[in-house]
N, CA, C and O atoms as CSV, one atom per row, in Angstrom:
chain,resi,resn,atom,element,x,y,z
A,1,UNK,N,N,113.720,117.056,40.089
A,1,UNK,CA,C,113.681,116.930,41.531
A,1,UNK,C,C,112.614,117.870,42.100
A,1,UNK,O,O,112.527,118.989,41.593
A,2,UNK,N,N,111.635,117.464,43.298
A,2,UNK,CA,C,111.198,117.971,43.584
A,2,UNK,C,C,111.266,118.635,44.882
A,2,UNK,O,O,111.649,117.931,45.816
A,3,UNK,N,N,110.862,120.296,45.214
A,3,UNK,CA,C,111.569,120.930,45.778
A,3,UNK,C,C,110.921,120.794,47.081
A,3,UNK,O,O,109.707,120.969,46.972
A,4,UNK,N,N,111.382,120.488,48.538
A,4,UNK,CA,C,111.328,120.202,49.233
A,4,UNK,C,C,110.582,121.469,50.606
A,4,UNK,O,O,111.101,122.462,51.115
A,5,UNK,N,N,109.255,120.859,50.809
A,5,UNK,CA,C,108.306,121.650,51.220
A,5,UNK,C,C,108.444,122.083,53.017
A,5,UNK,O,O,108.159,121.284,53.909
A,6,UNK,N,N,108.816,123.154,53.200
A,6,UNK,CA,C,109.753,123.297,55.028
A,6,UNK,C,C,108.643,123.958,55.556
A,6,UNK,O,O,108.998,124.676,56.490
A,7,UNK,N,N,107.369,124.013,55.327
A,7,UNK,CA,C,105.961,124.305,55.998
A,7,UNK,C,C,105.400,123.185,56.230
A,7,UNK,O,O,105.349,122.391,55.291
A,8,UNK,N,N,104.700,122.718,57.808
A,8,UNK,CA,C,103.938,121.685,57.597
A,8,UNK,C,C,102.772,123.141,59.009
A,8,UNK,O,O,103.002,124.150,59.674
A,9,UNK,N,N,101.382,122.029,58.618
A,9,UNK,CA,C,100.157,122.031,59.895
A,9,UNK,C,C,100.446,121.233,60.945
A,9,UNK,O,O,100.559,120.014,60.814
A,10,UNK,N,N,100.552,121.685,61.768
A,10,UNK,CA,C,100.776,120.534,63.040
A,10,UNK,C,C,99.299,120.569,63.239
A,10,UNK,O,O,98.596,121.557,63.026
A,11,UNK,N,N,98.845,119.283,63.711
A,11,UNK,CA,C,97.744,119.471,64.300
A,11,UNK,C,C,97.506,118.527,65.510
A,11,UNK,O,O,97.428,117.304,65.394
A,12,UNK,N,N,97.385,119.287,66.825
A,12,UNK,CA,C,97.289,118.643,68.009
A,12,UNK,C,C,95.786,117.110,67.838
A,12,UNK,O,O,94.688,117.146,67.283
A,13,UNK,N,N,96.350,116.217,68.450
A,13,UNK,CA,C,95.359,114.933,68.310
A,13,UNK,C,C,94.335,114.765,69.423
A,13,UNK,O,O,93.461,113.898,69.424
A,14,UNK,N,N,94.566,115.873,70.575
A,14,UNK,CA,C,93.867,116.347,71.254
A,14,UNK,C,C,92.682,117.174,71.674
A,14,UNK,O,O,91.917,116.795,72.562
A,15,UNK,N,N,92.542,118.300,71.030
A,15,UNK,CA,C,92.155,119.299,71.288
A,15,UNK,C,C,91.663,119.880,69.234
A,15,UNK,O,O,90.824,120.721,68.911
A,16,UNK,N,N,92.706,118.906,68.149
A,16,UNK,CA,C,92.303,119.639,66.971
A,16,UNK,C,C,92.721,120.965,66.513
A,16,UNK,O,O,92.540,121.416,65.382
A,17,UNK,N,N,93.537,121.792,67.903
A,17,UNK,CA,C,94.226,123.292,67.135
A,17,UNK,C,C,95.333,122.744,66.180
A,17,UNK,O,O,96.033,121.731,66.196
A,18,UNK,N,N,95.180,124.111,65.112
A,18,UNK,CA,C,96.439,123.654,63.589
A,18,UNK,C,C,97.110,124.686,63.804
A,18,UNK,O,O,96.618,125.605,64.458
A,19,UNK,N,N,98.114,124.740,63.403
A,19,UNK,CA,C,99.446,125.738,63.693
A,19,UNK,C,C,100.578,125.581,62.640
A,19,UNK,O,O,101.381,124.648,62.614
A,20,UNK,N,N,100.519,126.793,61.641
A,20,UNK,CA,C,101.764,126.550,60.590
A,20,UNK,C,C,102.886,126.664,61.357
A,20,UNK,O,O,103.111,127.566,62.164
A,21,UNK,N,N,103.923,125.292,60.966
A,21,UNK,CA,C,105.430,125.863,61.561
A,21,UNK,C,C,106.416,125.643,60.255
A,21,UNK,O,O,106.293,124.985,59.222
A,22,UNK,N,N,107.531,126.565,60.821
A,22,UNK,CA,C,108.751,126.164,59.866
A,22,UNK,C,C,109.540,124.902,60.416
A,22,UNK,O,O,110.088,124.955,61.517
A,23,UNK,N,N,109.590,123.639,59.534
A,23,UNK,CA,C,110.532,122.492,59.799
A,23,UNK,C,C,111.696,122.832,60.056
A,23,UNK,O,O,112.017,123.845,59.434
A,24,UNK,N,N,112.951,122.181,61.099
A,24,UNK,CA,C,114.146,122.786,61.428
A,24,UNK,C,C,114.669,121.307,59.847
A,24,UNK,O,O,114.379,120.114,59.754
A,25,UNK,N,N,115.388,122.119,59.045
A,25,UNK,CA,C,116.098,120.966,58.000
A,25,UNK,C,C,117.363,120.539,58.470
A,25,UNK,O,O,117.987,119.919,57.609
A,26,UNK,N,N,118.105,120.703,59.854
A,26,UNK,CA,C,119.243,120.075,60.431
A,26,UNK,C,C,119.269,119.057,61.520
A,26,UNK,O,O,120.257,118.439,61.917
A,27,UNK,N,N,117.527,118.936,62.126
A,27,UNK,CA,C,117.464,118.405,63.122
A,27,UNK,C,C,116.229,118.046,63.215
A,27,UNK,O,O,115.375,118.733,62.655
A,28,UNK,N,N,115.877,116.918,63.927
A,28,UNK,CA,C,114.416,116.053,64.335
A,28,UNK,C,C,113.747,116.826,65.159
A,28,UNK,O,O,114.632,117.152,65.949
A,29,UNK,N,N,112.472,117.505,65.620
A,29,UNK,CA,C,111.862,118.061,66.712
A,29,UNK,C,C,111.133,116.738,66.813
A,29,UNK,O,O,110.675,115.916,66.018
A,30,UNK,N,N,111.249,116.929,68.588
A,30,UNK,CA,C,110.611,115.389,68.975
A,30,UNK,C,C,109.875,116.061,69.873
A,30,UNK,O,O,109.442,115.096,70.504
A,31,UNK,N,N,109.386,117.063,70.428
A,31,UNK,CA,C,108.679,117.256,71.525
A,31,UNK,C,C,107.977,118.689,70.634
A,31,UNK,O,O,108.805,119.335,69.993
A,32,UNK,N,N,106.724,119.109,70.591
A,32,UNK,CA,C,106.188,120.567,70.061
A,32,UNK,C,C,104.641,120.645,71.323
A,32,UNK,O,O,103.682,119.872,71.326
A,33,UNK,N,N,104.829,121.568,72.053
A,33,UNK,CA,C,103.711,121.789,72.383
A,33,UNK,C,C,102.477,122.450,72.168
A,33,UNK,O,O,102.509,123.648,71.890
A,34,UNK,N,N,101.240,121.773,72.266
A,34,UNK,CA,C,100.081,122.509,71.663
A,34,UNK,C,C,99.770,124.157,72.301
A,34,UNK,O,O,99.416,124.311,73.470
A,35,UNK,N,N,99.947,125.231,71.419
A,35,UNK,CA,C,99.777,126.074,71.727
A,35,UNK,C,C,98.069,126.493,72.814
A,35,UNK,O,O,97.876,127.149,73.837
A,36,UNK,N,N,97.348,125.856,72.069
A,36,UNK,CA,C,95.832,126.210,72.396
A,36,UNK,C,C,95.444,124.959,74.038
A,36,UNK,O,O,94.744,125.286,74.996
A,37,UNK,N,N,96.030,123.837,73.891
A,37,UNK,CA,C,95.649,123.141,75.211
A,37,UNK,C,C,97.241,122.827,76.179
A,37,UNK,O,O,97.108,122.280,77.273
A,38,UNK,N,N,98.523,123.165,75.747
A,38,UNK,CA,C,99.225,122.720,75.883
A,38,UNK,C,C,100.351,121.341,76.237
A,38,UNK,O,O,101.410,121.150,76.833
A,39,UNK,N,N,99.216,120.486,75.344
A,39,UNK,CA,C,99.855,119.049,75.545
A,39,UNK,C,C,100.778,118.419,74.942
A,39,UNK,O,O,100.514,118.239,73.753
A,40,UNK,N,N,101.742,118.017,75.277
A,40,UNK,CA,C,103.047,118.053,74.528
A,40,UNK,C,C,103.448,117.167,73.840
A,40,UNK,O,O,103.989,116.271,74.489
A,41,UNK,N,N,103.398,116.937,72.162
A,41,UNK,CA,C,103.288,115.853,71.399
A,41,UNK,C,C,104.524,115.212,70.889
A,41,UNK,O,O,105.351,115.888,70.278
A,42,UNK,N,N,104.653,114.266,71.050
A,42,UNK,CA,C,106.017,113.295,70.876
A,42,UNK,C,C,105.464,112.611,69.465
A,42,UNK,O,O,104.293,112.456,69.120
A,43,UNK,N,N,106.564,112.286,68.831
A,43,UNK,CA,C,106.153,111.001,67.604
A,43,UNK,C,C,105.855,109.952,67.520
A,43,UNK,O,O,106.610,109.124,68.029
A,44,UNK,N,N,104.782,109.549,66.934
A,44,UNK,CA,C,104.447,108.252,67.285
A,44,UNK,C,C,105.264,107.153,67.550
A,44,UNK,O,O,106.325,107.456,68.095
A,45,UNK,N,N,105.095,106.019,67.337
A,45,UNK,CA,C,106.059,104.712,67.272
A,45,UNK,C,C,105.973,104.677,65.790
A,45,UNK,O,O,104.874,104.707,65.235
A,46,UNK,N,N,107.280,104.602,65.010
A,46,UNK,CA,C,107.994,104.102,64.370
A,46,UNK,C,C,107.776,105.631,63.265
A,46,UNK,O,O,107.857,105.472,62.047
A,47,UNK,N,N,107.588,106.604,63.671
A,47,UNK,CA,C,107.916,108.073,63.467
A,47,UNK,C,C,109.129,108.728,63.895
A,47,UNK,O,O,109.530,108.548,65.045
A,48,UNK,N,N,109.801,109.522,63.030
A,48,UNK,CA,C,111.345,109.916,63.613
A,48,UNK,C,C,110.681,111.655,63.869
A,48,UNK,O,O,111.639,112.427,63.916
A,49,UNK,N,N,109.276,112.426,64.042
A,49,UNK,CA,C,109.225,113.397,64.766
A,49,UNK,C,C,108.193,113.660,64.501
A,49,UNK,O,O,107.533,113.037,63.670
A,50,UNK,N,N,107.584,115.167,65.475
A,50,UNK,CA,C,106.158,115.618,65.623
A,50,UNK,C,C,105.408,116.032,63.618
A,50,UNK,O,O,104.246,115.902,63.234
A,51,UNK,N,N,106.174,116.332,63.113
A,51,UNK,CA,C,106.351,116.980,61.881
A,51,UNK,C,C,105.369,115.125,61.148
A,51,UNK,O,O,104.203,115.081,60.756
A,52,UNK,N,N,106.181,114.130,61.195
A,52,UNK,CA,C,105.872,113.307,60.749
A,52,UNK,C,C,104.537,112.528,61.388
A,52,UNK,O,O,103.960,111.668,60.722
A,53,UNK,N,N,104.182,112.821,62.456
A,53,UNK,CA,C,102.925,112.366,63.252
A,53,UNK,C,C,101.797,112.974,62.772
A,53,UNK,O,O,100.708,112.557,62.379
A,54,UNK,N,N,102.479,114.436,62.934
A,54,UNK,CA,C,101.040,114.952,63.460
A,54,UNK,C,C,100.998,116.213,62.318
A,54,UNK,O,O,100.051,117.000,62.340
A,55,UNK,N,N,102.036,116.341,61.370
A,55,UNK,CA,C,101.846,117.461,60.499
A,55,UNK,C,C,101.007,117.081,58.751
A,55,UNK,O,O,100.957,115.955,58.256
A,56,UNK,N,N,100.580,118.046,58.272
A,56,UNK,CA,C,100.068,118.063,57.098
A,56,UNK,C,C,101.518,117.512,55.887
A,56,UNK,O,O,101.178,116.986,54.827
A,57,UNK,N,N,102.888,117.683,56.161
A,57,UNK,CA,C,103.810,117.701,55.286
A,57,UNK,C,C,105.163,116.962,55.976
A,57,UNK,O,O,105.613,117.577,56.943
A,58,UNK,N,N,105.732,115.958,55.674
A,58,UNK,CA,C,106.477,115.437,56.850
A,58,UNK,C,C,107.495,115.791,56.409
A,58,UNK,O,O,107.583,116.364,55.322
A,59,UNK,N,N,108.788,115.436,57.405
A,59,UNK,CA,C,109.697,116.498,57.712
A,59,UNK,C,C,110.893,116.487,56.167
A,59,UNK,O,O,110.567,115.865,55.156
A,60,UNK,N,N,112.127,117.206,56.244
A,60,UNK,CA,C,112.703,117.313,54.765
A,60,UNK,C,C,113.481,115.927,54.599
A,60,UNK,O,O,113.397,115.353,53.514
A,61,UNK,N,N,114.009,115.535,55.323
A,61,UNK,CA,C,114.729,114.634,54.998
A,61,UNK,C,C,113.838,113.361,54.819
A,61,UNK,O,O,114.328,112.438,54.168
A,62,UNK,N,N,112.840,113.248,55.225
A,62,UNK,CA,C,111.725,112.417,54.847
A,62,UNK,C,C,111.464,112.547,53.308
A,62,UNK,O,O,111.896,111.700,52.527
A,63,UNK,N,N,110.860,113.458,52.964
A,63,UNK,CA,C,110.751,113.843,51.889
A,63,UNK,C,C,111.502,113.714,50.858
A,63,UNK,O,O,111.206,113.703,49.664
A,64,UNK,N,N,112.656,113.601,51.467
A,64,UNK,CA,C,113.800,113.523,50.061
A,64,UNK,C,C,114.309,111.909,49.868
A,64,UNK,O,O,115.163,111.535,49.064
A,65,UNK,N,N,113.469,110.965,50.930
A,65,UNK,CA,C,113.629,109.715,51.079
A,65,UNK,C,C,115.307,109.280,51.572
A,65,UNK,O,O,116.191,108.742,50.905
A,66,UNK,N,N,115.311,109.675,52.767
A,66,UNK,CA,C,116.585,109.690,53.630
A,66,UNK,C,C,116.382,108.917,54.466
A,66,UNK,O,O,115.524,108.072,54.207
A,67,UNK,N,N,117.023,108.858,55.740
A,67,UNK,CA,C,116.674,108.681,56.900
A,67,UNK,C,C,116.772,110.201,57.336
A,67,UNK,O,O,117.127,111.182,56.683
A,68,UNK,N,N,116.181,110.041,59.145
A,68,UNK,CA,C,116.097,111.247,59.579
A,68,UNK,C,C,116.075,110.309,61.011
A,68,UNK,O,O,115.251,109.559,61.536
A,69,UNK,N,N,117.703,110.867,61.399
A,69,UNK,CA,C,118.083,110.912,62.898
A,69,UNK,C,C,117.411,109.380,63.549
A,69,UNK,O,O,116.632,109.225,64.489
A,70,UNK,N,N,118.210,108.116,62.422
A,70,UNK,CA,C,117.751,107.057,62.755
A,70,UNK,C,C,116.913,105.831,62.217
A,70,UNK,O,O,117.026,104.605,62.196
A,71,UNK,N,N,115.852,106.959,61.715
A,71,UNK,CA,C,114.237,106.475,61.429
A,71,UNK,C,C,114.884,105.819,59.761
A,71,UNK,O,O,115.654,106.344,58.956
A,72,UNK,N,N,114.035,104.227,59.735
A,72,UNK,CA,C,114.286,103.694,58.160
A,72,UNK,C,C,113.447,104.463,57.489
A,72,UNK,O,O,112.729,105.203,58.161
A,73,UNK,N,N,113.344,104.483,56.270
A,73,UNK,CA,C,112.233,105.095,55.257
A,73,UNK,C,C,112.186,104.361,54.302
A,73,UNK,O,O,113.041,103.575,53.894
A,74,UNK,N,N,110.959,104.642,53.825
A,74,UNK,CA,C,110.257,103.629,52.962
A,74,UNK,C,C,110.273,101.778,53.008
A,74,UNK,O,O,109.613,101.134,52.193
């Protein structure tokens, strides 16, 4: 099994600032605002959060091929 990675890059689709965050592993973040322009990024369509849009590493329960708060996978 592989061990499940709780760092992603967010990276605003705006402006291009990257920002390491820690993934919450109990819950979906659906709203993260850009630190550097402050525009506030939601998940795309048919994305269950910002982590999965807009990050380098998508979120844990993704990863472990779950659902997450809804969202089908794979």
């Amino acid at each position: 099994m592989t061990a499940i990675i709780l760092e992603s890059i967010l990276t605003c689709p705006d402006c291009g600032f990257r920002k390491t965050e820690t993934m919450p592993t109990n819950a979906c973040q659906f709203f993260y605002e850009c630190e550097s322009c402050k525009t506030l990024l939601r998940p795309k369509s048919g994305d269950c959060c910002v982590f999965c849009s807009f990050g380098s590493v998508k979120c844990p329960p993704i990863q472990e091929a779950r659902s997450c708060c809804g969202a089908r996978t794979g």
